[in-house]
C-alpha positions in Angstrom: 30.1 -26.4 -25.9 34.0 -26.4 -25.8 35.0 -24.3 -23.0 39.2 -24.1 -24.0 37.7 -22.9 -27.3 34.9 -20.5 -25.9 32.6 -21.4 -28.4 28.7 -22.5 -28.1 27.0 -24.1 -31.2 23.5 -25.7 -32.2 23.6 -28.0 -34.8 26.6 -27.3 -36.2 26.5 -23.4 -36.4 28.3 -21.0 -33.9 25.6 -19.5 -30.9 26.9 -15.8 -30.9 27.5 -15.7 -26.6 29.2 -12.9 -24.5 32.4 -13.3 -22.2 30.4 -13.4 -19.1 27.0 -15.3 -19.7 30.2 -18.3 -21.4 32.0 -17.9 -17.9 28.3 -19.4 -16.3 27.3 -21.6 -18.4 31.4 -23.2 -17.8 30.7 -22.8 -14.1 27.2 -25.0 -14.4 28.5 -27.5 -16.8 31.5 -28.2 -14.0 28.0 -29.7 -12.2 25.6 -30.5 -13.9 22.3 -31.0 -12.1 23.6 -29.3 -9.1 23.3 -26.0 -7.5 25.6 -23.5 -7.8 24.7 -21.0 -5.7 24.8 -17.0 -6.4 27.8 -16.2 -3.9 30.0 -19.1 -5.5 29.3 -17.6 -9.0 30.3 -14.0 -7.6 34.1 -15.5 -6.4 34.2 -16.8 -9.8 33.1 -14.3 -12.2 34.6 -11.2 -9.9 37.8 -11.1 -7.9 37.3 -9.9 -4.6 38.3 -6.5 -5.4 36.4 -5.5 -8.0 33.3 -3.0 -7.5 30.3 -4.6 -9.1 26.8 -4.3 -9.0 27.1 -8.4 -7.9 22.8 -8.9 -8.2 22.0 -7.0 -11.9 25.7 -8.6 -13.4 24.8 -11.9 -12.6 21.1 -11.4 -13.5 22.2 -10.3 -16.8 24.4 -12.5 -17.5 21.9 -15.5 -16.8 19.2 -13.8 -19.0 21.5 -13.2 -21.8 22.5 -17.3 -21.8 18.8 -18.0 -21.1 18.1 -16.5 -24.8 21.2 -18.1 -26.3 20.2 -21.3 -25.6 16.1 -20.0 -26.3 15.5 -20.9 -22.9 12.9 -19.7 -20.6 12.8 -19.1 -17.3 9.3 -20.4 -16.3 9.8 -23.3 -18.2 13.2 -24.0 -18.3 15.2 -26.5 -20.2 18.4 -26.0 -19.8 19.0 -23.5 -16.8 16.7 -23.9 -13.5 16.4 -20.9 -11.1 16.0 -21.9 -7.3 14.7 -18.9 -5.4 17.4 -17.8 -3.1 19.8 -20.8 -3.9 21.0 -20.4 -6.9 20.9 -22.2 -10.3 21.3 -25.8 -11.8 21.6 -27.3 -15.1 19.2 -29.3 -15.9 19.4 -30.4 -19.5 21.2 -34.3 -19.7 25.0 -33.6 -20.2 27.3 -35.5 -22.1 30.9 -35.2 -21.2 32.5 -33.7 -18.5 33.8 -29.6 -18.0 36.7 -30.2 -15.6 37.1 -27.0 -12.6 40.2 -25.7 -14.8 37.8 -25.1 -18.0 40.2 -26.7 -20.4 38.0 -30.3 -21.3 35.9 -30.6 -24.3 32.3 -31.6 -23.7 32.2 -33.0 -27.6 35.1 -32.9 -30.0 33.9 -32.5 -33.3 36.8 -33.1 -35.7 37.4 -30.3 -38.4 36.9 -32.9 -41.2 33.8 -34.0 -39.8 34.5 -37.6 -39.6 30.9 -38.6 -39.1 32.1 -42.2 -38.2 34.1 -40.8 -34.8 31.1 -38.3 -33.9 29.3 -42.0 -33.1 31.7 -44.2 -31.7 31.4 -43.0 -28.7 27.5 -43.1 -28.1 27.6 -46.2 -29.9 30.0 -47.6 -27.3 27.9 -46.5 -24.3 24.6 -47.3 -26.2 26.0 -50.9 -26.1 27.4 -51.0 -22.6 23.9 -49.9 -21.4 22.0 -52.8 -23.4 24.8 -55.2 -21.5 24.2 -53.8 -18.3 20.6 -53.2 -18.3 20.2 -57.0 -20.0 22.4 -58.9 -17.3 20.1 -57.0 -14.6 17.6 -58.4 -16.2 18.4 -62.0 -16.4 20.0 -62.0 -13.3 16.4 -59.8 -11.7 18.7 -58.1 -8.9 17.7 -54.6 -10.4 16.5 -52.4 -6.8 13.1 -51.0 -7.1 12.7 -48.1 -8.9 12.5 -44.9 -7.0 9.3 -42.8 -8.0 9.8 -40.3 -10.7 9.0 -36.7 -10.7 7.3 -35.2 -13.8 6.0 -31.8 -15.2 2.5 -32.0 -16.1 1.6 -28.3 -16.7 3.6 -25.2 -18.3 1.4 -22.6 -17.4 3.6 -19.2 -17.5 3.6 -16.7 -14.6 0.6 -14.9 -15.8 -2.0 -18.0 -15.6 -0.9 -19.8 -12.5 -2.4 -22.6 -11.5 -5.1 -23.1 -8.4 -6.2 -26.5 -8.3 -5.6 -30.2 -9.4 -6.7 -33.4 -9.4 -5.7 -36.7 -10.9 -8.4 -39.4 -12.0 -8.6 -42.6 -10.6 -7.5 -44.8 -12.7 -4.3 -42.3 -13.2 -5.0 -41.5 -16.7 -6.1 -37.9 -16.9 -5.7 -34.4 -15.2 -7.7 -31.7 -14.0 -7.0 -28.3 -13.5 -8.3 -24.8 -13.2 -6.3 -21.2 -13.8 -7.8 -17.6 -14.2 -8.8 -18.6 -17.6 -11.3 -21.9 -16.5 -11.1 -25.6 -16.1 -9.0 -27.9 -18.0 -8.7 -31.5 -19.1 -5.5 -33.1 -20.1 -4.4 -37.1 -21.1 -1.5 -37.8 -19.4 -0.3 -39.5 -22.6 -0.2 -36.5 -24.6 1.2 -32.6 -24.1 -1.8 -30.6 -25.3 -4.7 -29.6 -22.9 -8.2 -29.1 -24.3 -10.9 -26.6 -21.9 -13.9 -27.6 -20.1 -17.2 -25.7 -20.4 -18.5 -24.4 -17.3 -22.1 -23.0 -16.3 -22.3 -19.2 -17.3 -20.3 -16.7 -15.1 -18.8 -19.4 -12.7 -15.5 -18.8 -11.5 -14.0 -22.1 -11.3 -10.9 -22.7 -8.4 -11.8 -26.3 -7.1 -11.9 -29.4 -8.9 -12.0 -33.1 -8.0 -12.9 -36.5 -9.2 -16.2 -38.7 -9.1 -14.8 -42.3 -8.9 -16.6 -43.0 -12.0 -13.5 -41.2 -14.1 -15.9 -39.2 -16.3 -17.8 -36.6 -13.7 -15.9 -33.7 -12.2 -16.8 -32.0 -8.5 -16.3 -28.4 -9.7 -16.3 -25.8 -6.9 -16.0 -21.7 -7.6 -17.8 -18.1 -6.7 -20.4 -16.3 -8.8 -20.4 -12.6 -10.4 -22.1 -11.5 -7.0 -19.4 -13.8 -5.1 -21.8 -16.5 -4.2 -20.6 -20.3 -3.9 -21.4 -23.6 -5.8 -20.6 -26.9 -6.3 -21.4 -28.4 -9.8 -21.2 -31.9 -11.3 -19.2 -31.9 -14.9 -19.2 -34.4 -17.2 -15.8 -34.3 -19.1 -17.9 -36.0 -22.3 -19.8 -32.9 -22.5 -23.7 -31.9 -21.3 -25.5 -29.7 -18.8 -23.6 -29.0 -15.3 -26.0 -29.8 -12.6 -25.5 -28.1 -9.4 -24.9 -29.9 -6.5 -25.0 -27.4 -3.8 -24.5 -23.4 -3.2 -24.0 -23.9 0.3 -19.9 -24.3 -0.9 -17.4 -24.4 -3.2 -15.1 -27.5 -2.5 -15.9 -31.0 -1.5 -14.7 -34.5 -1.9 -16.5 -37.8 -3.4 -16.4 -40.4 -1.5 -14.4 -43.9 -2.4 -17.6 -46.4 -3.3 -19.1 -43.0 -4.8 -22.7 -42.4 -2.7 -21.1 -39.6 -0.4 -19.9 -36.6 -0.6 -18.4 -34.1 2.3 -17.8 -30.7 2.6 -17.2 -27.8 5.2 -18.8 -24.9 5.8 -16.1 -22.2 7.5 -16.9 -18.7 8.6 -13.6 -17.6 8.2 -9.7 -17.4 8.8 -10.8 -17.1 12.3 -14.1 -18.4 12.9 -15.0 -22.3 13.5 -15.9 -24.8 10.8 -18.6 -27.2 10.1 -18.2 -30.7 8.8 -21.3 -31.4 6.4 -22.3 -34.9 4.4 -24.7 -35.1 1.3 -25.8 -37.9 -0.6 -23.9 -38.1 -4.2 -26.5 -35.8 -6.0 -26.6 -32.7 -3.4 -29.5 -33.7 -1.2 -30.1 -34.8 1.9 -27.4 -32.6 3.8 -26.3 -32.7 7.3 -24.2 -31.4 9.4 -21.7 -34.6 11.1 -19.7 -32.0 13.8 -18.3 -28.4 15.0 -15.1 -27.9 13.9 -12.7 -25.7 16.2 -11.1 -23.9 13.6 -10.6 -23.3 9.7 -10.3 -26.1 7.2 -10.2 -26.0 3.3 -9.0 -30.2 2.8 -11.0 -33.1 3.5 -10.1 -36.7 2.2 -12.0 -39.7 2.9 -10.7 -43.2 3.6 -10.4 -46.0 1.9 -13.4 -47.5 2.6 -15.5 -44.5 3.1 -16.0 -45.1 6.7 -13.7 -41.6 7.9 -13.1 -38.2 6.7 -9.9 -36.8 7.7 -9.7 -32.8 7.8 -6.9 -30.6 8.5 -8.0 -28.4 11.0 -6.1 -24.6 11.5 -6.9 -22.3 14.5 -6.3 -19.2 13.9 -5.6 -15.9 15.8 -4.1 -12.5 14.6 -0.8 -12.1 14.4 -0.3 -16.4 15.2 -0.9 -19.8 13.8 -1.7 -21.8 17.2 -2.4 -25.1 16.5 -2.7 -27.3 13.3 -3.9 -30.8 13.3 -5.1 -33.7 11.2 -8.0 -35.3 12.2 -10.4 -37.8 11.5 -14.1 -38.0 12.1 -15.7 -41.7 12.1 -19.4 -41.6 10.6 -20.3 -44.5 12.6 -18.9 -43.5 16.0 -19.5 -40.0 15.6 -16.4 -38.5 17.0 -13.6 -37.0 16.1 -9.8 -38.1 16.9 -6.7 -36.4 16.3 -4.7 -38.3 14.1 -1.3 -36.2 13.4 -0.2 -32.8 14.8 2.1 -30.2 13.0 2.4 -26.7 13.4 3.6 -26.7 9.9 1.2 -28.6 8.0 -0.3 -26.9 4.9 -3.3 -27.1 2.6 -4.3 -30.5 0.4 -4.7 -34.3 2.6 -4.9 -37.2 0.5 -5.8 -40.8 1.8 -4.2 -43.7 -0.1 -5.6 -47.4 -0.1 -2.2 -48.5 1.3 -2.8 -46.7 4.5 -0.7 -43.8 3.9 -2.2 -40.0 4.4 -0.4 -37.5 2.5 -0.3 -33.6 2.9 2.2 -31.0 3.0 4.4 -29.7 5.9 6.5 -26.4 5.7 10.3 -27.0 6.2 11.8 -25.9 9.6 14.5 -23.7 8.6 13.3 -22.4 5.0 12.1 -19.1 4.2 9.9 -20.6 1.1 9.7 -24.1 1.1 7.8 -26.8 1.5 7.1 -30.4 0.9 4.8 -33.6 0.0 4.7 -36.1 2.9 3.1 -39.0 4.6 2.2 -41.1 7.7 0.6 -44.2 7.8 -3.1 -43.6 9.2 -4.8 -46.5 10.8 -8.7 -46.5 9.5 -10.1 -48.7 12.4 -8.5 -46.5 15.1 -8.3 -43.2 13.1 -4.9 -42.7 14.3 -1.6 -42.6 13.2 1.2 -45.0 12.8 5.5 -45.5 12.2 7.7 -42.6 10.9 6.9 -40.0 8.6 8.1 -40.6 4.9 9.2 -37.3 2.7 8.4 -37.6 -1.3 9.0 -34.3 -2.7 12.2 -31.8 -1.9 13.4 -28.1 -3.7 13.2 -24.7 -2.7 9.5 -23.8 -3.2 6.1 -24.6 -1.8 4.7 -28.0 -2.9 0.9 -27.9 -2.4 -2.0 -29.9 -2.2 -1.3 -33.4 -3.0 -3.8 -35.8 -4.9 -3.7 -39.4 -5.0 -4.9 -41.6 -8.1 -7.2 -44.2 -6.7 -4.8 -47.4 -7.1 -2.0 -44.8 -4.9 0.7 -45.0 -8.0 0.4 -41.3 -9.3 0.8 -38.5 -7.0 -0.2 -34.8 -8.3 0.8 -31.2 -6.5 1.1 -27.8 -7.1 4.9 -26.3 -7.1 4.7 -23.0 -6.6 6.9 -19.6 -6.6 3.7 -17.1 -5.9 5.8 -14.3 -3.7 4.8 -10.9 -3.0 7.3 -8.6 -4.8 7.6 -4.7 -5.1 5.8 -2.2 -7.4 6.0 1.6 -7.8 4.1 4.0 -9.7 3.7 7.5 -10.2 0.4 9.0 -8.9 -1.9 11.6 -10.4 -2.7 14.0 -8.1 -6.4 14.8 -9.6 -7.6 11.5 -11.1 -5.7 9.3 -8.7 -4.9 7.0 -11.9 -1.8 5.2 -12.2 1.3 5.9 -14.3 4.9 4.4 -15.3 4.2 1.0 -12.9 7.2 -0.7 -12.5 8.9 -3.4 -10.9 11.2 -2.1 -7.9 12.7 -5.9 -6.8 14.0 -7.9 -9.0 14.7 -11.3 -7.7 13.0 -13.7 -6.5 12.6 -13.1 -2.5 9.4 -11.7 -0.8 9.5 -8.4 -0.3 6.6 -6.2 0.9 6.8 -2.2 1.1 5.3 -0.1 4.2 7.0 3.7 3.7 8.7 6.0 1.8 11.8 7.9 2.8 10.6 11.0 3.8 12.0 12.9 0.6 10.0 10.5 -1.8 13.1 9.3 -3.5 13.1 5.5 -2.1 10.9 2.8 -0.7 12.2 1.2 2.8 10.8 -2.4 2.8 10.9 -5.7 4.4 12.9 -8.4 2.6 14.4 -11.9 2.7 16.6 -11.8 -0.2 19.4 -12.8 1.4 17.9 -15.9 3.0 16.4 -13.9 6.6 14.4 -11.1 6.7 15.9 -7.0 7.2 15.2 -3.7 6.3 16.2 -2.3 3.1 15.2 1.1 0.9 15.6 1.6 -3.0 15.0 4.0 -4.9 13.1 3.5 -8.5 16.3 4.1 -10.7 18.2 2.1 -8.9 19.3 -1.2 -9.9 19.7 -3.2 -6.1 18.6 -1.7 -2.7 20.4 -0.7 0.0 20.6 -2.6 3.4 19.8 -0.6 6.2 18.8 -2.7 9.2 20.8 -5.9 10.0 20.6 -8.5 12.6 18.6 -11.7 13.7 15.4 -9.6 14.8 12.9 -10.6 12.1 11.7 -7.8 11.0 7.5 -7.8 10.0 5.9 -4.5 9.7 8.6 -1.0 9.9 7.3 2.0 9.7 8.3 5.8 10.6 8.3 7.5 13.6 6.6 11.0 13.9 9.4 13.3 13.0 10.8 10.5 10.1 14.2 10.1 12.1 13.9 6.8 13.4 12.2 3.2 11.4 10.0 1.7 14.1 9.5 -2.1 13.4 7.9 -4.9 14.6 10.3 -8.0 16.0 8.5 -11.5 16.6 12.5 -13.1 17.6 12.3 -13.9 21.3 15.2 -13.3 23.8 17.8 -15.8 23.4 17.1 -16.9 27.1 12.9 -17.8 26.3 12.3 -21.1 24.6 9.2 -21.1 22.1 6.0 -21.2 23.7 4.4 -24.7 23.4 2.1 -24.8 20.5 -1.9 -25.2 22.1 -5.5 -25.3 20.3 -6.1 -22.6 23.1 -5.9 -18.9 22.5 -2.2 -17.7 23.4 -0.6 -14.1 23.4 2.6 -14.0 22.1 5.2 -11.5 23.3 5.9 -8.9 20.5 9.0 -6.0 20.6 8.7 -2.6 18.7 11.9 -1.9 17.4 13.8 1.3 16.8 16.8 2.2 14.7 18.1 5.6 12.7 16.8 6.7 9.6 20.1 6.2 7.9 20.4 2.6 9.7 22.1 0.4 12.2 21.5 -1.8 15.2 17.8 -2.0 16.2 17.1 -1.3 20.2 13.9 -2.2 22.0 11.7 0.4 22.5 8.3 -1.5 23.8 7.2 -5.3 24.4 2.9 -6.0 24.1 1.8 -9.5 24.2 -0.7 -9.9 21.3 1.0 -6.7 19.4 -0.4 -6.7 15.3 -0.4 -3.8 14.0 1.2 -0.5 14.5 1.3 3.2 12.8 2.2 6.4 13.9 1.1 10.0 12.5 3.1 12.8 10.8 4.5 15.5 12.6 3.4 17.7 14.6 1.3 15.4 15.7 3.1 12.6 18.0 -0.1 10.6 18.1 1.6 6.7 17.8 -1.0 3.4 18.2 -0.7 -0.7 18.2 -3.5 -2.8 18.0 -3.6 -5.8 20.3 -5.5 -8.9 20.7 -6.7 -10.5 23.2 -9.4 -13.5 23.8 -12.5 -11.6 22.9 -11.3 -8.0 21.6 -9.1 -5.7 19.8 -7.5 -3.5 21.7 -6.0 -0.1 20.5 -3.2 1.8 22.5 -1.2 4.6 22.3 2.4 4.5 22.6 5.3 7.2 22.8 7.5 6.9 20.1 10.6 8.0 22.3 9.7 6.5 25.5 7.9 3.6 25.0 5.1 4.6 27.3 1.7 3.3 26.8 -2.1 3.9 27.4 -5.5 2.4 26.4 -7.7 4.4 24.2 -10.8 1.6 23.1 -11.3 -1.8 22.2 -13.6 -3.7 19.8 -15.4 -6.7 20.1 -17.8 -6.3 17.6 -18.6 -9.8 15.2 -15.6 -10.5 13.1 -13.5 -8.0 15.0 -10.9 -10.4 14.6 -10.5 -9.6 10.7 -10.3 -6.1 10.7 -7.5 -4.2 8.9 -7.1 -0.8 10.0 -5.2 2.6 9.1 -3.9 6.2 11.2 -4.7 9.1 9.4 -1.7 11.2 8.3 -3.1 14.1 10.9 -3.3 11.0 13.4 -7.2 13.1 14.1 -9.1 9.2 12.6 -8.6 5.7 12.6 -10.2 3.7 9.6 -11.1 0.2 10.3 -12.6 -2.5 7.7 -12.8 -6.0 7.7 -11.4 -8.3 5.3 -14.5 -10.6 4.3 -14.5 -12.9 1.6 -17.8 -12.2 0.2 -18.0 -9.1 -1.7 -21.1 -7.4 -0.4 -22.2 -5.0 2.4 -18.3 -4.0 2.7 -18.2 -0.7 5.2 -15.0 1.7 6.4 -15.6 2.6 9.9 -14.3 6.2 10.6 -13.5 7.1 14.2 -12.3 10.2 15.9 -9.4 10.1 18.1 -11.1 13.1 20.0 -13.8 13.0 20.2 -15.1 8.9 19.8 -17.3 9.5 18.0 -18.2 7.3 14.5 -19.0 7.5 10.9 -20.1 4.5 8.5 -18.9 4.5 5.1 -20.5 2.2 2.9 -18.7 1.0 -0.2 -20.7 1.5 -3.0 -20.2 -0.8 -5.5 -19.5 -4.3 -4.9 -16.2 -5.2 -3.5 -14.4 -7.1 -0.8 -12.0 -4.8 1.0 -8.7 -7.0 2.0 -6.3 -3.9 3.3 -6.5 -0.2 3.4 -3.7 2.5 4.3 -4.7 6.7 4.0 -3.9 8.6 0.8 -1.1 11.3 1.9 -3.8 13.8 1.6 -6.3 12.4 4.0 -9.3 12.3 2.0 -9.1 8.7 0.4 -7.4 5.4 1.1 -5.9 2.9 -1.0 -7.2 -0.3 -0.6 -6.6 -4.3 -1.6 -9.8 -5.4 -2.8 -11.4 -8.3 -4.6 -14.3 -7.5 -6.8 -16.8 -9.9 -8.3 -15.8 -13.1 -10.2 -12.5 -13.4 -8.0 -10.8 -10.6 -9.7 -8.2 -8.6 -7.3 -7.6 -5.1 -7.9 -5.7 -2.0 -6.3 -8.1 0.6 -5.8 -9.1 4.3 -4.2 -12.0 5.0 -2.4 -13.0 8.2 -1.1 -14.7 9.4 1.9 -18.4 8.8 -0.1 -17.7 5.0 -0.2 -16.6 5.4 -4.4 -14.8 2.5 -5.3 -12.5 3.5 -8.5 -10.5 0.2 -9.4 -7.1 1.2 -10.8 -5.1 -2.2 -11.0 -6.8 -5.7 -12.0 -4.2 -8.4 -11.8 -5.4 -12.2 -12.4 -2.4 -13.7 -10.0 -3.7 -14.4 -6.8 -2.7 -11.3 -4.9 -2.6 -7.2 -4.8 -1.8 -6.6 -1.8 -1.4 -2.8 0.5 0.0 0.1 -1.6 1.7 3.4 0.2 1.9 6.7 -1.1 4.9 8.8 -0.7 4.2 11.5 1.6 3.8 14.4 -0.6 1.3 11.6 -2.8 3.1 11.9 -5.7 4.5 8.2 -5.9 2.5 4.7 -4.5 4.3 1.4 -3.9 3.0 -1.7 -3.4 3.1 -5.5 -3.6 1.9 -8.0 -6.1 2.4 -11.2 -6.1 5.7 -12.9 -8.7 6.2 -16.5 -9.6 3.6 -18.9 -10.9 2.4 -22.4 -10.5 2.6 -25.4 -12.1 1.4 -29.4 -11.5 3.9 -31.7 -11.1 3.7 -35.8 -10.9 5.7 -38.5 -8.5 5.4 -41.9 -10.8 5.5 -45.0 -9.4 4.7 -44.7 -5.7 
């Protein structure tokens, strides 16, 4: 690349490159394997007075260099996005591009004097031996830091769920929507796993033998199990069906799982011998859990250990139960922690803890955890580091190769064009089109443009676009953080919710105990501006109000035992009571306000899909209807169609498979929308039903390897 000249080649042959995506690849090269962040590039590539749609230009520009350089943006090579940072060159550079643009990276002489193309390399080639030999000789070389490689490529469509490392380092497994999946370390290709019939594989981990996998996944009828794989081929054997993730013990006679009725219910610690039989349960757990990792020398299982309540994480903890002493210590506490533990036979106890000032970031790290005592000890140590989520680690057994997920899953905008008659599904397309999470909950009330909740500029407001448009429009500003808007009665005002406390209240301490958290409801103009208060509700989850004439307005609560519903004014603020629920599970349910604001539809998000039921009640008169849902599925979130006699619903139908679908006031379940990422999530219609938006999830999710721990 010779920036004074403006020409790009490979191989010898001129790359045919516009002004603008040159002018990019220039500002990268100044830096390469730094960021350069999107505001930067803007000063550079548009004075300050220039009208520009900033967000498509720049988009543009970077696809159109992606393609001259046959790059790709899920498995780059050259240009690396970082999701609300900017970009970073990532391809080894030789040379330098100086900030005035006038340097050559590589002169290539017109005669093509193949004798001067070398001497330089040649020159360095030698200096390196010198260097690298007198280190050598002279052994004063520093430790080598651990190194961080790509192990997967899976593309956006195929993400993948799970990972595991064998002991003795050599291979990986892995399972995506398509199955399970075996791979040398050594070598690039990856060759697939045969599983029992109708098994939806999204767990996997190691026997300490190196050639039996623990393979965990859900049925057609969404039923769990457990299996034992043999990577050398033969019959599966089922271990258990009691659950669908567990972990080998060390010395290989053990294995531990947990039983969890929930999100919000308590968990059970269970052992079985090696084989599946033999089960028992070891304690109560006061909370959900999804990771388990032994010790060393098999004599603890650590567990992280979430409790849940709506609306609030309130306590996450790491701890470790001792099978001889029968009890349970807490061994590290974190707010922040996420999914995946991993115990190393150093000591250290590896896991993942969210960043404290990062919309979408996370990353691998550890603490030394003493085995006798079950506690831990010294500092914390960080591995990992990037803008995305770096998930579950796993640990070869001799604690030199570390494997985790990266991820960029984030839930990103849809519209579509509705049918009126068939309810099917027409002209779906992407509304957002970078990388931030964005999630829709109304329409303007002409139909023309989505209002929606965003962090695309690094904290979350209010913003509306319409479909044709190439970048939405910012409507509500501020430090409120904004979590659910919606419209008041008459469509003047956006209500929203605000989880920012005044400046003057320090957070609440964090407690295993059930807390209420003080929530504002929000309201600013249509058109936008400053948010002011309208209400505060301790507990506050939910809201909705109904379409004019009627003025019926309602937040759901929660307190210790029940959900309470309560009607609000939507000009004063004023409240009142109307009923609560306490029935079993009542903390899962989703609910919806019919466009009349006559019924409330409640259902709750199970996992299983079976016996799913709507309830329907009347805002009159109390009384209620059952709707059972006819065919098979597990109903994640539901919002009214704008005619009142259907709802649009997030659902999850056998084998795993998430879908957007409509069911009517029979309980028939038409699926519209099958996606194999791992989310669809609510859809709402315009109000005169003619349009639907809603969020899927973006991104993908790929294993990556530290080296040399």
């Amino acid at each position: 690349m010779d920036p004074h000249a403006g020409e790009l080649r490979r191989n010898g042959l001129k790359v045919k490159l516009q002004e603008q995506p040159f002018q990019v690849l220039t500002i990268l090269l100044e830096r390469p394997g730094e960021v350069v962040s999107r505001e930067e590039m803007q000063k550079r590539l548009w004075p300050a007075d220039t009208f520009v749609d900033f967000d498509h230009g720049l988009n543009a520009a970077i696809k159109r260099l992606r393609d001259a350089l046959r790059d790709s943006a899920d498995n780059p090579r050259f240009v690396e996005t970082l999701a609300r940072r900017g970009y970073r060159f990532v391809a080894p550079v030789a040379g330098v591009v100086p900030a005035n643009g006038t340097g050559i990276i590589q002169s290539v002489p017109a005669a093509r004097d193949h004798r001067a193309i070398w001497i330089a390399p040649t020159v360095l080639l030698v200096a390196a031996c010198i260097f690298v030999g007198w280190h050598i000789g002279h052994r004063t070389a520093l430790p080598a830091a651990p190194s961080e490689v790509r192990l997967t490529a899976n593309s956006a469509d195929i993400p993948v769920e799970r990972a595991s490392i064998s002991p003795d380092g050599r291979l990986l497994a892995y399972t995506d929507p398509r199955g399970l999946f075996l791979r040398e370390m050594s070598r690039q290709d990856s060759h697939q796993i045969a599983l029992p019939a109708n098994l939806k594989a999204h767990f996997v981990g190691w026997y300490p033998d190196g050639s039996h996998l623990l393979v965990g996944g859900s049925g057609d009828a969404g039923n769990l199990n457990l299996w034992k794989v043999s990577i050398l081929g033969g019959t599966a054997r089922n271990v258990s069906s009691e659950t669908d993730s567990g972990a080998v013990s060390p010395d290989g006679l053990k294995i531990a799982f947990v039983r969890s009725g929930g999100k919000f219910s308590g968990s059970e610690l269970w052992l079985m011998d090696v084989e599946g039989t033999q089960a028992r349960k070891l304690c109560d757990i006061a909370g959900f859990t999804d990771s388990i990792a032994w010790s060393p020398s098999s004599r603890k299982v650590a567990y992280l250990r979430t409790t849940y309540w709506p609306g609030d994480t309130a306590d996450s903890r790491i701890e470790s139960y001792d099978l001889s002493g029968e009890r349970a210590t807490t061994l590290y506490s974190d707010y922040r922690l996420q999914t995946g533990l991993s115990w190393a036979r150093d000591g250290r106890l590896y896991f993942t803890r969210s960043e404290e000032n990062a919309n979408a970031e996370s990353n691998v790290w550890s603490i030394r955890a003493d085995e006798n005592s079950g506690q831990s000890r010294g500092e914390l140590t960080k591995h990992t580091s990037g803008p995305d989520w770096k998930l579950r680690p796993e640990l070869s057994a001799d604690g030199k190769h570390l494997a985790f997920l990266r991820s960029t899953i984030a839930p990103t905008v849809f519209v579509a064009d509705v049918d009126a008659k068939t309810k099917t599904l027409e002209k779906l397309q992407r509304l957002t089109l970078d990388e931030s999470r964005s999630r829709p909950y109304e329409w303007t009330p002409d139909g023309k443009a989505v209002l929606f909740v965003s962090d695309r500029d690094g904290e979350f407001h209010i913003y509306q676009q319409a479909p044709d448009a190439a970048s939405p429009e910012l409507l509500v500003d501020g430090h409120d953080a904004p979590v659910i808007l919606r419209l008041n009665p008459d469509a003047t005002e956006i209500l929203y919710e605000s989880q920012t406390s005044h400046a003057s209240e320090a957070p609440a301490p964090r407690s295993p105990e059930f807390q209420q958290e003080k929530v504002r409801l929000m309201r600013a103009p249509i058109s936008g501006g400053a948010g002011q208060l309208l209400l505060e509700a301790e507990g506050m989850v939910n809201f909705q109000c109904a379409r004019a004439p009627s003025r019926m307005c309602l937040f759901s609560r929660v307190t210790k035992d029940a959900l309470v519903f309560v009607q609000f004014d939507s000009a004063t603020g004023a409240t009142k009571e109307l009923f609560r629920t306490s029935d079993s599970g009542w903390q899962s349910y989703n609910w919806t306000l019919s466009p009349s604001g006559t019924q409330l539809a409640l259902s709750k998000a199970i996992r299983v899909p079976r016996d799913t039921v709507i309830r329907l009640i009347s805002l009159s008169s109390g009384t209620e209807r059952v709707i059972p849902i006819r065919e098979s599925a597990a109903v994640v979130a539901i919002d009214w169609a704008a005619d009142g006699r259907s709802f649009w619903a997030s659902t999850q139908l056998p084998g795993g498979i998430h879908a957007l679908a409509n069911i009517d006031l029979q309980g028939n379940l038409k699926p519209l929308l099958q996606d194999g990422k791992p989310y669809i999530g609510w859809a709402i219609p315009s109000r005169d039903g003619k349009r639907l938006a809603m969020w899927r999830s973006t991104g993908g999710a790929n294993v990556w390897m530290l080296d040399g721990l």
